[in-house]
PDB file of N, CA, C and O in Angstrom:
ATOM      1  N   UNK A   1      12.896  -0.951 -12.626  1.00  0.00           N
ATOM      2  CA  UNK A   1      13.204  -1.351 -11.264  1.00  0.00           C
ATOM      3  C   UNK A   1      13.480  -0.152 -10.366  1.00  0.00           C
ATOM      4  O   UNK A   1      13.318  -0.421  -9.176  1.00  0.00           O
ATOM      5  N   UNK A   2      13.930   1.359 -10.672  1.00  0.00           N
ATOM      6  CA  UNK A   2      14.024   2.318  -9.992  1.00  0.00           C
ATOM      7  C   UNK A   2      12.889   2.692  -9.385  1.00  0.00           C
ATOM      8  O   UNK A   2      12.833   2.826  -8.163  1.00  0.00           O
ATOM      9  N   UNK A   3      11.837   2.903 -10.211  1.00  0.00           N
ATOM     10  CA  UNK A   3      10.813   3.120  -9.618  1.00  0.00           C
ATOM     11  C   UNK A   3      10.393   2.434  -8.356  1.00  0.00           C
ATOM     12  O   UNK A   3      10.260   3.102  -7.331  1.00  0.00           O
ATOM     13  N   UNK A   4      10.125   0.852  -8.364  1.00  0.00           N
ATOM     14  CA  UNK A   4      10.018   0.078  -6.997  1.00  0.00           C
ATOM     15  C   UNK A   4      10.907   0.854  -5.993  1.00  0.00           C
ATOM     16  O   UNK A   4      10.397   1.616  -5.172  1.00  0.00           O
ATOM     17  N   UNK A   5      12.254   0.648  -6.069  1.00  0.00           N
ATOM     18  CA  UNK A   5      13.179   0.999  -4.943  1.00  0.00           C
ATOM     19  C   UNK A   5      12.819   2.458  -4.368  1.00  0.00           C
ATOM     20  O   UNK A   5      12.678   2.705  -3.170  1.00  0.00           O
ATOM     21  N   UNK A   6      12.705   3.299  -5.324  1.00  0.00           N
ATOM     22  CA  UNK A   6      11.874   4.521  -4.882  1.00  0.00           C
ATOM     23  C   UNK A   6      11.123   4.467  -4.246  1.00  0.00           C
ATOM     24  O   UNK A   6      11.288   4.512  -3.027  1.00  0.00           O
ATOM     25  N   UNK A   7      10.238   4.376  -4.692  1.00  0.00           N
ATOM     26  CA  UNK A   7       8.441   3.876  -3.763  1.00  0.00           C
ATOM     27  C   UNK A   7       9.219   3.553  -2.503  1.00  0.00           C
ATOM     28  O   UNK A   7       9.014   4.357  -1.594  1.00  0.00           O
ATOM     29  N   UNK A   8      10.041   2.595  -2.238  1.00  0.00           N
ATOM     30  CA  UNK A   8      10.343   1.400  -0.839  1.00  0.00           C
ATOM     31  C   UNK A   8      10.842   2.569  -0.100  1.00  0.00           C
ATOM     32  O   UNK A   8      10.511   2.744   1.073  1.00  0.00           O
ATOM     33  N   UNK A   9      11.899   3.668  -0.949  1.00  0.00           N
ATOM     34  CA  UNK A   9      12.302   4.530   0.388  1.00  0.00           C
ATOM     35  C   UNK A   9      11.667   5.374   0.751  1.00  0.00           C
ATOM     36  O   UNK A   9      11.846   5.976   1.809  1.00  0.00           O
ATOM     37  N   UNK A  10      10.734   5.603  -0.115  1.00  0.00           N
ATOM     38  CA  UNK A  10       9.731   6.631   0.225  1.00  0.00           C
ATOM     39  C   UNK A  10       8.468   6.371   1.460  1.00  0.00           C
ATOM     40  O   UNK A  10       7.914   7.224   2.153  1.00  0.00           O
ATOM     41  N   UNK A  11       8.284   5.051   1.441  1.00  0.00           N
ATOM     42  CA  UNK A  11       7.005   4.969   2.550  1.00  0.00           C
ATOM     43  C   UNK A  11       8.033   4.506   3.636  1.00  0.00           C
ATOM     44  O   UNK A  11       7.644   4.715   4.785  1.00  0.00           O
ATOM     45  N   UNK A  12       9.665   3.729   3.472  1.00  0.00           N
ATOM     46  CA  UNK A  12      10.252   3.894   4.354  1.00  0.00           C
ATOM     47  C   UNK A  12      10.703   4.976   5.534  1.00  0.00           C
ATOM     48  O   UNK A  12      11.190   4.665   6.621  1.00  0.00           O
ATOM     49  N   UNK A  13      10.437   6.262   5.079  1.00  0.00           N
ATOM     50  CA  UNK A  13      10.548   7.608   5.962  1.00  0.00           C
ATOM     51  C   UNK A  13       9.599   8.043   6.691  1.00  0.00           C
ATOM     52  O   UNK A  13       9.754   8.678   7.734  1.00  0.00           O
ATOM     53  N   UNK A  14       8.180   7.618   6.014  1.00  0.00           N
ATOM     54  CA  UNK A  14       6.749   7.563   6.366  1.00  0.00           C
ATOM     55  C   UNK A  14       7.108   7.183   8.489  1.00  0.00           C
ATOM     56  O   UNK A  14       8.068   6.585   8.975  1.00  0.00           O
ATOM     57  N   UNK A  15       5.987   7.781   9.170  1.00  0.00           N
ATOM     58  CA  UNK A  15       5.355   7.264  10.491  1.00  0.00           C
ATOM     59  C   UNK A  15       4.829   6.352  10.406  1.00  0.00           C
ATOM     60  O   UNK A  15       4.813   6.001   9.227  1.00  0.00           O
ATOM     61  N   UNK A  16       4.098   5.371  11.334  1.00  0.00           N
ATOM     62  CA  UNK A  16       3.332   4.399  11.411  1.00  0.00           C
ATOM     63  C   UNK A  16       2.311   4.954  11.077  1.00  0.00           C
ATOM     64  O   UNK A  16       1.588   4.240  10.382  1.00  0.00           O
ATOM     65  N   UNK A  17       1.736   6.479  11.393  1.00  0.00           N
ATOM     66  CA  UNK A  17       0.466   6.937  11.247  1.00  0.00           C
ATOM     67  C   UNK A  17       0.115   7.374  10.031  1.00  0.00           C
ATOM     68  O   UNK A  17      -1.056   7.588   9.717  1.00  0.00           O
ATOM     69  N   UNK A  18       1.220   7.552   9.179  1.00  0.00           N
ATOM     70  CA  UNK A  18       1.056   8.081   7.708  1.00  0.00           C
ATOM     71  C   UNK A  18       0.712   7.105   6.974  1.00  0.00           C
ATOM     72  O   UNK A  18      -0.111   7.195   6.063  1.00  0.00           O
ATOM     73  N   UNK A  19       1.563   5.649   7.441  1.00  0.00           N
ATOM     74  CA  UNK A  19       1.698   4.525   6.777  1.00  0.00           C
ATOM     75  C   UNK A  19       0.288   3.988   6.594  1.00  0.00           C
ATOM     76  O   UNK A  19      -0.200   3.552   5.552  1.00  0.00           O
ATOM     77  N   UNK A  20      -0.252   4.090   7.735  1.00  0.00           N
ATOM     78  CA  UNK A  20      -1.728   3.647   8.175  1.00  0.00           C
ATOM     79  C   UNK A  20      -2.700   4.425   7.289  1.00  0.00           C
ATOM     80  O   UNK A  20      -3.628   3.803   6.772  1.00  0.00           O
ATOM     81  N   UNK A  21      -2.524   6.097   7.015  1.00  0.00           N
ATOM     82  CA  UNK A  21      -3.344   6.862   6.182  1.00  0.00           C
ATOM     83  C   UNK A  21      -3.378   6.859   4.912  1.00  0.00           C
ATOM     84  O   UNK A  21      -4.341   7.271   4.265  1.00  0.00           O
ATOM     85  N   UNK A  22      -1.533   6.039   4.056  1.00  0.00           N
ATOM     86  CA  UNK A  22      -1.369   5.467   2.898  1.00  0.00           C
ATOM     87  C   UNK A  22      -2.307   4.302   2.932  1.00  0.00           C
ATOM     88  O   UNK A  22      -3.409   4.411   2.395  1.00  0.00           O
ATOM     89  N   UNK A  23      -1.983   3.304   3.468  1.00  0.00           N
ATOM     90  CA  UNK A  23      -2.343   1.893   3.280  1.00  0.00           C
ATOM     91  C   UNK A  23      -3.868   2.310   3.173  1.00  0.00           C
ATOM     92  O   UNK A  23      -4.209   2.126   2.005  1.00  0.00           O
ATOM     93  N   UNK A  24      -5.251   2.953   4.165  1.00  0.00           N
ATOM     94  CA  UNK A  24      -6.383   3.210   3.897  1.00  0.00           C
ATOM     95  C   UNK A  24      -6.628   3.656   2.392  1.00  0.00           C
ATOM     96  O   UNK A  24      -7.497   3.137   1.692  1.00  0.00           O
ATOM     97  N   UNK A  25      -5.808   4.633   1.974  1.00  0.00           N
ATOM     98  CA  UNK A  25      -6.280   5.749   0.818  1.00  0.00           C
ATOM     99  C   UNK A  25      -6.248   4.505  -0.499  1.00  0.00           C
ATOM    100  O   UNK A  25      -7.114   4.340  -1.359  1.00  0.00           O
ATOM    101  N   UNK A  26      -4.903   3.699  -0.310  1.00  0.00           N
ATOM    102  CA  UNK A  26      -4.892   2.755  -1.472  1.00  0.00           C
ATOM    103  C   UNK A  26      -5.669   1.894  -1.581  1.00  0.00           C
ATOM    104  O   UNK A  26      -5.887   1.548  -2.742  1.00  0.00           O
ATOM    105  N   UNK A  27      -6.468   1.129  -0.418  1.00  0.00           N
ATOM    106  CA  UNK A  27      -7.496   0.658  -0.097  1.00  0.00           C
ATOM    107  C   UNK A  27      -8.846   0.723  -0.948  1.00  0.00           C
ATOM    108  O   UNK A  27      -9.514  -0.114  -1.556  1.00  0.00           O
ATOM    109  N   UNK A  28      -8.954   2.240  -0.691  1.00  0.00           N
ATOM    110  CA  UNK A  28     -10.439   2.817  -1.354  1.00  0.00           C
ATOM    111  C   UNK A  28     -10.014   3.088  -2.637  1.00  0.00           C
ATOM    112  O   UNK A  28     -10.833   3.214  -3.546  1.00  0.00           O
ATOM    113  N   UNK A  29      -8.516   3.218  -2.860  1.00  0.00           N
ATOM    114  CA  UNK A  29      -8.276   3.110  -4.730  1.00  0.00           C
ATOM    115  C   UNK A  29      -8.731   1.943  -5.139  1.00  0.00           C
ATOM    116  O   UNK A  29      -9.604   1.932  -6.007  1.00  0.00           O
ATOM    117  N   UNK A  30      -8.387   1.103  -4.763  1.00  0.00           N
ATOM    118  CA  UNK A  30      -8.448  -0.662  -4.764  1.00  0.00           C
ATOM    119  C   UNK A  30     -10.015  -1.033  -5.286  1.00  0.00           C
ATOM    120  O   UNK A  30     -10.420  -1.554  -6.325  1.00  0.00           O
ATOM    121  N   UNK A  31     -10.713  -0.518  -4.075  1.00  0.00           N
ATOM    122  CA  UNK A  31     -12.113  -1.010  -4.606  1.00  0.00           C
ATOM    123  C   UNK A  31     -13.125   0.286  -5.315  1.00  0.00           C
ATOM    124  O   UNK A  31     -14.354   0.250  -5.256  1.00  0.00           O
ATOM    125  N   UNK A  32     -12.520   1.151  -5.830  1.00  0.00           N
ATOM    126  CA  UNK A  32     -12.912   2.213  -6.598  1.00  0.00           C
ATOM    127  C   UNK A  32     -12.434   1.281  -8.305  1.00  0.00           C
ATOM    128  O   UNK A  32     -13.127   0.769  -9.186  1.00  0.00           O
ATOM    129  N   UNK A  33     -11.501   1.378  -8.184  1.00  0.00           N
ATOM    130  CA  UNK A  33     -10.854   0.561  -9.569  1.00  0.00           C
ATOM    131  C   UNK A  33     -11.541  -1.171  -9.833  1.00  0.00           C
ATOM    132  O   UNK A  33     -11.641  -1.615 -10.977  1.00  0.00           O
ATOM    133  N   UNK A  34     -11.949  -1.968  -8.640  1.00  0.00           N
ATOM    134  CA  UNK A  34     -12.536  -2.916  -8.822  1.00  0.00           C
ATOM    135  C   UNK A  34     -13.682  -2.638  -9.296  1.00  0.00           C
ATOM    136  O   UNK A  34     -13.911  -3.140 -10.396  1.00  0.00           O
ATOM    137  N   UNK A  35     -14.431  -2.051  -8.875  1.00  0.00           N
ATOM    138  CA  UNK A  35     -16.052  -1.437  -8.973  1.00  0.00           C
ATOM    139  C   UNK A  35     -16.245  -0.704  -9.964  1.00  0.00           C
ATOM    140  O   UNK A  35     -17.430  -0.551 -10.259  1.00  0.00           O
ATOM    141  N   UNK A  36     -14.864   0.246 -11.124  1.00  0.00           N
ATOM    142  CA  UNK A  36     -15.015   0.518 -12.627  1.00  0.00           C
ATOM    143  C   UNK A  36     -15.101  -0.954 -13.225  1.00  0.00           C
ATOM    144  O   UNK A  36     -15.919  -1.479 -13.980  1.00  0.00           O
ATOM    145  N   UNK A  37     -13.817  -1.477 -12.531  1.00  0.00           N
ATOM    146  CA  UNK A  37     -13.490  -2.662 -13.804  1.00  0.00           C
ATOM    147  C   UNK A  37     -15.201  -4.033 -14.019  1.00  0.00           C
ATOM    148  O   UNK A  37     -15.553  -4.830 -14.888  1.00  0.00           O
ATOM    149  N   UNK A  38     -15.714  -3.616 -12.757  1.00  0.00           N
ATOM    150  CA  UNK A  38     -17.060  -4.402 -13.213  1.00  0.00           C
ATOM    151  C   UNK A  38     -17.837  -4.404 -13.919  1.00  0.00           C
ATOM    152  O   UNK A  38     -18.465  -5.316 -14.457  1.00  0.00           O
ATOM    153  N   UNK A  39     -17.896  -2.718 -14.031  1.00  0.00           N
ATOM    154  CA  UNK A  39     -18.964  -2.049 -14.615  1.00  0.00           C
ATOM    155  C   UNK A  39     -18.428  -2.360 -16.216  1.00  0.00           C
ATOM    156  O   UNK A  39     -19.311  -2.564 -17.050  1.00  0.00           O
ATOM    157  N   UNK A  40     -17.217  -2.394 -16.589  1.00  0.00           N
ATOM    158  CA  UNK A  40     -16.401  -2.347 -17.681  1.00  0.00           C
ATOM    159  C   UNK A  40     -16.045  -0.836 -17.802  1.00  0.00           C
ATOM    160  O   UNK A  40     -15.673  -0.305 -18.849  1.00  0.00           O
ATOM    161  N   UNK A  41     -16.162  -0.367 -16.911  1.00  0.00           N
ATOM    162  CA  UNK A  41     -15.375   1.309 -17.281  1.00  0.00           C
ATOM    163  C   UNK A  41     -14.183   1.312 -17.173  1.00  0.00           C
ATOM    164  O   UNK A  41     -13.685   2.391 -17.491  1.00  0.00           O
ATOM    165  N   UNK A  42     -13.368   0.421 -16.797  1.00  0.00           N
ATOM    166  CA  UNK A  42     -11.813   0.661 -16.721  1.00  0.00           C
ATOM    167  C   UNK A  42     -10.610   0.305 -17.495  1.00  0.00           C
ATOM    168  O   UNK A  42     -10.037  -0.779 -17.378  1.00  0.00           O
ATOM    169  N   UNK A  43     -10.302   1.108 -18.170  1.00  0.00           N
ATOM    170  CA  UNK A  43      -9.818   1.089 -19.259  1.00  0.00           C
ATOM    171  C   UNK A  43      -8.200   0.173 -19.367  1.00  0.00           C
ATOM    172  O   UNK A  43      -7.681  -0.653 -20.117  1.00  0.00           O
ATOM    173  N   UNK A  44      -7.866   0.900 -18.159  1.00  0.00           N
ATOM    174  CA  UNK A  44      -5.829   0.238 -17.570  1.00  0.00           C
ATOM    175  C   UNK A  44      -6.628  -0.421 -16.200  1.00  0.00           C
ATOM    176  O   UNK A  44      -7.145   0.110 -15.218  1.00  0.00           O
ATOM    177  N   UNK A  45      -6.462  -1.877 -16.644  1.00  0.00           N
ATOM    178  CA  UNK A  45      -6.993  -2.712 -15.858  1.00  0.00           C
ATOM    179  C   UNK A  45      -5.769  -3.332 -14.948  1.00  0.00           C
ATOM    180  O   UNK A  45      -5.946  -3.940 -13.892  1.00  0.00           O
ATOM    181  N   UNK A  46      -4.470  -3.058 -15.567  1.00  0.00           N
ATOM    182  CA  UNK A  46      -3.091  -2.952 -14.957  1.00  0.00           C
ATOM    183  C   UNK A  46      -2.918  -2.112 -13.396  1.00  0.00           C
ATOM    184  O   UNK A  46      -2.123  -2.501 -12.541  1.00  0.00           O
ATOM    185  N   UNK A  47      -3.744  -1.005 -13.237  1.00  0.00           N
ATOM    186  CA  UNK A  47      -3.748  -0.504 -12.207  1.00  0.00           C
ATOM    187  C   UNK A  47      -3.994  -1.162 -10.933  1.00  0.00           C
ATOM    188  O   UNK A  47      -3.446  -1.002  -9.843  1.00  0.00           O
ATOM    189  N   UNK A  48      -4.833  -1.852 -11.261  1.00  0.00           N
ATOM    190  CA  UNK A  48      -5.300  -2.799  -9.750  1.00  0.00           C
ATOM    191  C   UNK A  48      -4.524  -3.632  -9.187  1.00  0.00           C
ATOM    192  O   UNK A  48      -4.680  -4.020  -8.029  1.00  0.00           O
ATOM    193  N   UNK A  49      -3.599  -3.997  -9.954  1.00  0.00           N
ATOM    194  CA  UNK A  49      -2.586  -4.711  -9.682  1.00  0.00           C
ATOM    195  C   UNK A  49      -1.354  -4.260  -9.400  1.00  0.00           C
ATOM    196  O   UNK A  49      -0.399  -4.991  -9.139  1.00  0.00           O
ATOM    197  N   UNK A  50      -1.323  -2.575  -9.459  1.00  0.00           N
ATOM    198  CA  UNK A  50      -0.164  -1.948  -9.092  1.00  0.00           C
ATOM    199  C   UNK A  50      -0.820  -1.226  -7.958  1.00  0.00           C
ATOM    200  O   UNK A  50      -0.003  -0.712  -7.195  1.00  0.00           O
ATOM    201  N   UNK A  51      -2.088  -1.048  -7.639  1.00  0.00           N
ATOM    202  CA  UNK A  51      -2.424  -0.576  -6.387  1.00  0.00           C
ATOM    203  C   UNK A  51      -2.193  -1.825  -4.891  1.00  0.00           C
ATOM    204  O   UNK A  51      -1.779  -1.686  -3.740  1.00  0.00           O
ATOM    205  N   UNK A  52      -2.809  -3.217  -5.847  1.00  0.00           N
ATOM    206  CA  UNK A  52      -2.411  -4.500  -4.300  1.00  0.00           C
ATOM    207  C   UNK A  52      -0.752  -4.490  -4.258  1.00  0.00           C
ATOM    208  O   UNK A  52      -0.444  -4.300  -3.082  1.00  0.00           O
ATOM    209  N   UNK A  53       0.113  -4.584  -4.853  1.00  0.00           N
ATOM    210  CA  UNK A  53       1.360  -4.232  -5.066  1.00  0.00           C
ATOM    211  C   UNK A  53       1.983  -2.991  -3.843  1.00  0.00           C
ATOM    212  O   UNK A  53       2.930  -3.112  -3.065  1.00  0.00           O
ATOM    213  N   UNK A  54       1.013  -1.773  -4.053  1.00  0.00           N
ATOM    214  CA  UNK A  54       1.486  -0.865  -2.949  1.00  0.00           C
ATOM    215  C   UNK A  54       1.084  -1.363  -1.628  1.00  0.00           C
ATOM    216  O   UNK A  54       1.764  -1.133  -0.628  1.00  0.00           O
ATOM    217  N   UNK A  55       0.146  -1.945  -1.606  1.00  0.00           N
ATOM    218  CA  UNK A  55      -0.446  -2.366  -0.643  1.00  0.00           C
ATOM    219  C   UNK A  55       0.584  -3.147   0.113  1.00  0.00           C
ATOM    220  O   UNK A  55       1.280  -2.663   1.005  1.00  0.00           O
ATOM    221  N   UNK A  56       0.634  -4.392  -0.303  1.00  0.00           N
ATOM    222  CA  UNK A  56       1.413  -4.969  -0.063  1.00  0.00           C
ATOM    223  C   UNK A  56       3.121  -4.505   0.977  1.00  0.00           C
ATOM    224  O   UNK A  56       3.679  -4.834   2.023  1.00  0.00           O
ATOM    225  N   UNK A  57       3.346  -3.480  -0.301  1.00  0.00           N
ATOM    226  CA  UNK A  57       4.846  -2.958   0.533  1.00  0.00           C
ATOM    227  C   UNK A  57       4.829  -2.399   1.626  1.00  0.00           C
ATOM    228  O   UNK A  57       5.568  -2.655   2.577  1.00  0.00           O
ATOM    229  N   UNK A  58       3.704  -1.324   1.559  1.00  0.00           N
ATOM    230  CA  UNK A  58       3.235  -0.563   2.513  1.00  0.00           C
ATOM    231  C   UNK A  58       2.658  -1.572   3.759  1.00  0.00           C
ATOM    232  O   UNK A  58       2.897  -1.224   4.915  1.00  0.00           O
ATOM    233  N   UNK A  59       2.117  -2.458   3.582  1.00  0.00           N
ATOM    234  CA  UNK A  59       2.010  -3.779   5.299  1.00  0.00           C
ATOM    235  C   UNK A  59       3.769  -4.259   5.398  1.00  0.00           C
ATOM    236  O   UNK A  59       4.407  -4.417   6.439  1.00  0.00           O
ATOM    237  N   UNK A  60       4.040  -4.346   4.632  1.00  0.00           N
ATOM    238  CA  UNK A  60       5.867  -4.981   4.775  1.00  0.00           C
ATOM    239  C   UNK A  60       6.157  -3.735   5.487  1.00  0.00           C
ATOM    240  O   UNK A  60       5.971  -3.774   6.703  1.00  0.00           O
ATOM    241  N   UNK A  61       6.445  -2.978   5.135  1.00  0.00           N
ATOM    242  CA  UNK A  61       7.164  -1.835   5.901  1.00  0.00           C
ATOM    243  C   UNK A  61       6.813  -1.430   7.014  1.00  0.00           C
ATOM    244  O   UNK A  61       7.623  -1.213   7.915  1.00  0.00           O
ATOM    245  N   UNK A  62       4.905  -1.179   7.183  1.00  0.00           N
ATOM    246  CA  UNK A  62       4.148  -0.925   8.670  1.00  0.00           C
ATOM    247  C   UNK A  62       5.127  -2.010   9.638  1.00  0.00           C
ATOM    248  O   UNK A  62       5.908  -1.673  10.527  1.00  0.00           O
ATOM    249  N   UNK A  63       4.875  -3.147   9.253  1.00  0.00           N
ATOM    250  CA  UNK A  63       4.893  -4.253   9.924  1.00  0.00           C
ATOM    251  C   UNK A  63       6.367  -4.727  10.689  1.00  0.00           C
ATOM    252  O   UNK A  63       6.530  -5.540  11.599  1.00  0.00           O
ATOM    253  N   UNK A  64       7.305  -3.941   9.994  1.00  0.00           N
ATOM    254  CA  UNK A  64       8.805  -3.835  10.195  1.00  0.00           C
ATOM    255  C   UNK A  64       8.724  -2.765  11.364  1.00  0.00           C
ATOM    256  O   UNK A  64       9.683  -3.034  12.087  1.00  0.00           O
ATOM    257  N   UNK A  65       8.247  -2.005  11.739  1.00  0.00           N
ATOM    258  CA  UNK A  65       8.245  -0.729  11.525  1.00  0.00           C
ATOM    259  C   UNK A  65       7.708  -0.693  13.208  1.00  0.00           C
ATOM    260  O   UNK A  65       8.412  -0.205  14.092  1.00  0.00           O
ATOM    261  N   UNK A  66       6.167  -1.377  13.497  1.00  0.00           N
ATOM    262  CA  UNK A  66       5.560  -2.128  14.362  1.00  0.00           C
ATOM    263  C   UNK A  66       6.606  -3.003  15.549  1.00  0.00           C
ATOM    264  O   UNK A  66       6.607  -3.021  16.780  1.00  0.00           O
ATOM    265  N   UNK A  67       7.408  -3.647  14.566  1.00  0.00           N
ATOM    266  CA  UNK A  67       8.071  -4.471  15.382  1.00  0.00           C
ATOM    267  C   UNK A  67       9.250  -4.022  15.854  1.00  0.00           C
ATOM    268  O   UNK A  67       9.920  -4.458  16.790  1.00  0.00           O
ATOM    269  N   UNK A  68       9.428  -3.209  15.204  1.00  0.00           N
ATOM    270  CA  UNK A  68      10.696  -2.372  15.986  1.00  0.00           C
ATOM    271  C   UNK A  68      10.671  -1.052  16.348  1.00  0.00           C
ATOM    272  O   UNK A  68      11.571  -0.222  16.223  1.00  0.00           O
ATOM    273  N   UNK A  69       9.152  -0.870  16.983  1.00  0.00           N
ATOM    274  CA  UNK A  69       8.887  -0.211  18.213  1.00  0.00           C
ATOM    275  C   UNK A  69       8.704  -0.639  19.458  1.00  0.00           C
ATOM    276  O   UNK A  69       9.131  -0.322  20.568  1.00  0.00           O
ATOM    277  N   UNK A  70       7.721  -1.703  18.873  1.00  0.00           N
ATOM    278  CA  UNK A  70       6.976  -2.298  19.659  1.00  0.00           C
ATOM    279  C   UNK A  70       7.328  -3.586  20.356  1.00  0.00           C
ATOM    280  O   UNK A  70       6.738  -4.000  21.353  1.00  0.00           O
ATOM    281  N   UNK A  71       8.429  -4.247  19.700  1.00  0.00           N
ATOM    282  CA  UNK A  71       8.659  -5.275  19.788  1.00  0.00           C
ATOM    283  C   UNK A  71       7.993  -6.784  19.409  1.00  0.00           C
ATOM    284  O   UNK A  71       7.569  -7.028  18.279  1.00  0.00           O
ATOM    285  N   UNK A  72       7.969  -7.576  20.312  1.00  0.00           N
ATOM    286  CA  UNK A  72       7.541  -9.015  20.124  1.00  0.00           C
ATOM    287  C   UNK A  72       5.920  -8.978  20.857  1.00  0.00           C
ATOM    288  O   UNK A  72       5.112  -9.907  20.877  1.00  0.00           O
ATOM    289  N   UNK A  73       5.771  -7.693  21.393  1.00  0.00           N
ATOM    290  CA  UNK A  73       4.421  -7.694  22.631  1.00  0.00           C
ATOM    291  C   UNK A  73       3.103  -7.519  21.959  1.00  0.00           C
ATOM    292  O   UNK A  73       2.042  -7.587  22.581  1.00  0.00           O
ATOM    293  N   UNK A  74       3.187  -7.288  20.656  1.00  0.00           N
ATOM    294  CA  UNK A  74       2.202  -6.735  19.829  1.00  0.00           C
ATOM    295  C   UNK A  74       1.438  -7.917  19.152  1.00  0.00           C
ATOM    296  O   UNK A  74       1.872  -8.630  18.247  1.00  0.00           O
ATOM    297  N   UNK A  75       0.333  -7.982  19.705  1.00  0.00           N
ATOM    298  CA  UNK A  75      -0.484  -9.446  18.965  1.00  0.00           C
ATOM    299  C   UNK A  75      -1.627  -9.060  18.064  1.00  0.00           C
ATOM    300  O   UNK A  75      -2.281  -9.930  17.488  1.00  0.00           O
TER     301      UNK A  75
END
């Protein structure tokens, strides 16, 4: 469980613009690791599921982050 909480404060310090350059990079991990696991080249098939996982936190946090710059004006 340290690890999670880590990760959380870590993209918590992040900019919106970093956040945005994380969330892309994990993205193209995402379908790099889908596109082994088709082929059957991927060995820790566990990964893909810890990459949507970052994903995930990383829109929670943008999205916090968004709204309390930006407020309620942002559609």
């Amino acid at each position: 469980m340290k690890g999670k909480w880590a990760y959380m404060d870590k993209i918590r310090e992040k900019t919106i613009k970093e956040l945005i350059v994380e969330r892309n990079k994990m993205k193209k991990d995402l379908y790099n690791l889908k596109m082994k696991n088709t082929i059957r080249g991927l060995k820790e098939t566990h990964k893909i599921w810890d990459v949507r996982i970052k994903i995930a936190r990383i829109n929670t946090v943008l999205k916090s982050k968004i709204k309390e710059n930006y407020g309620n004006n942002m559609k």
